[in-house]
N, C-alpha and C positions, 0 to 999 in steps of 0.2 A: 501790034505786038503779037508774037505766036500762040495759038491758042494753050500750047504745054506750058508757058511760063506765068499765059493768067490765071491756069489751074493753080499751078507750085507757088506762087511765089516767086518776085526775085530772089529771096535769100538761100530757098531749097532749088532753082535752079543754079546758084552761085554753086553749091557745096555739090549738086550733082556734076557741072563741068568740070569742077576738082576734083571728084572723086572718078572721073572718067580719064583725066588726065594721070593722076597717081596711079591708077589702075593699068593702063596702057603703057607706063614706064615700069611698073614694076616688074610685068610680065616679062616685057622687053629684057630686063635685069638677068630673071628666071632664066629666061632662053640662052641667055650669052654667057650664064655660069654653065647650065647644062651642055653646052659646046664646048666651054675650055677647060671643063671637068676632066675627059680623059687627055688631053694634055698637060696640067699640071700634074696626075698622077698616073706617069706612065712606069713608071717603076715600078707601080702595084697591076699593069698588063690590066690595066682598065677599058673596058671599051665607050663607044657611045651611049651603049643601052644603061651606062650606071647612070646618066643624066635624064633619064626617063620620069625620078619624080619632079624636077625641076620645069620639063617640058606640059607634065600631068598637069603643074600649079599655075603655068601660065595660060593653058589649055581651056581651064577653068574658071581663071580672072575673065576671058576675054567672049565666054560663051554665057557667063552672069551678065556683064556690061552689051550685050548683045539682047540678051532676054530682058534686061533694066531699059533699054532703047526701045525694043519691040514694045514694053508694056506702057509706056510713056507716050507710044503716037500711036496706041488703040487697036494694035493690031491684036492683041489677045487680050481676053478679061473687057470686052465691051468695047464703050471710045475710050477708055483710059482713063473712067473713072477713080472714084475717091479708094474703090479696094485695090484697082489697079498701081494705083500712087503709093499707098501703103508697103504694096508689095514691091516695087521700085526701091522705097525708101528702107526697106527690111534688107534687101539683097545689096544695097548699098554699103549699109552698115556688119552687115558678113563682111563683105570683101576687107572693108577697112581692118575689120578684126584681124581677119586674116593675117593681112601686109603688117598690121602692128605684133602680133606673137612673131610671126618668124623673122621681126627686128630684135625683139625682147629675147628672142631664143639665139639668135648668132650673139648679140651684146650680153646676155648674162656664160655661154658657153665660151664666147673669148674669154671674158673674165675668170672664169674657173679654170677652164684649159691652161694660159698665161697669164693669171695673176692681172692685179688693178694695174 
């Protein structure tokens, strides 16, 4: 067995491949609205650069889960001890926040923008 899964757990390695996989779609998500942004509103002579926070948010999922990886196989913070794993499991639960408000924020601003 790897030595990161007999540190974690199997259940916090479960919830970290999940939240590596959530993460890597989300971004994915980010980038593909920031693309079709100035296409759906060219009317308003939008360019590229108005998809810049979309590209900023996935810029940022993917350079967390990158530093969440690095601190996991010991490359910083020691061999990846128990602060190391903390701080994995800290930035894990950011991201997640993250991806959960700016669902709660498109679903509560449909809802008000057009109605239930």
């Amino acid at each position: 067995m790897n030595s990161s899964v007999q540190r974690l757990g199997p259940g916090w390695t479960i919830a970290l491949a999940l939240d590596t996989v959530t993460t890597s779609l989300t971004a994915l998500v980010s980038v593909g609205i920031g693309l079709l942004l100035p296409g759906t509103t060219e009317d308003y002579d939008m360019s590229l650069a108005d998809g810049i926070p979309f590209f900023a948010f996935a810029a940022f999922l993917l350079v967390s889960l990158a530093v969440t990886a690095a601190l996991l196989r010991g490359r910083f913070g020691g061999q990846g001890g128990a602060r190391a794993i903390r701080v994995c499991l800290a930035l894990s639960a950011v991201r997640l926040g993250l991806v959960v408000c700016g669902f709660l924020a498109c679903v509560v601003y449909g809802a008000l923008a057009y109605g239930f």
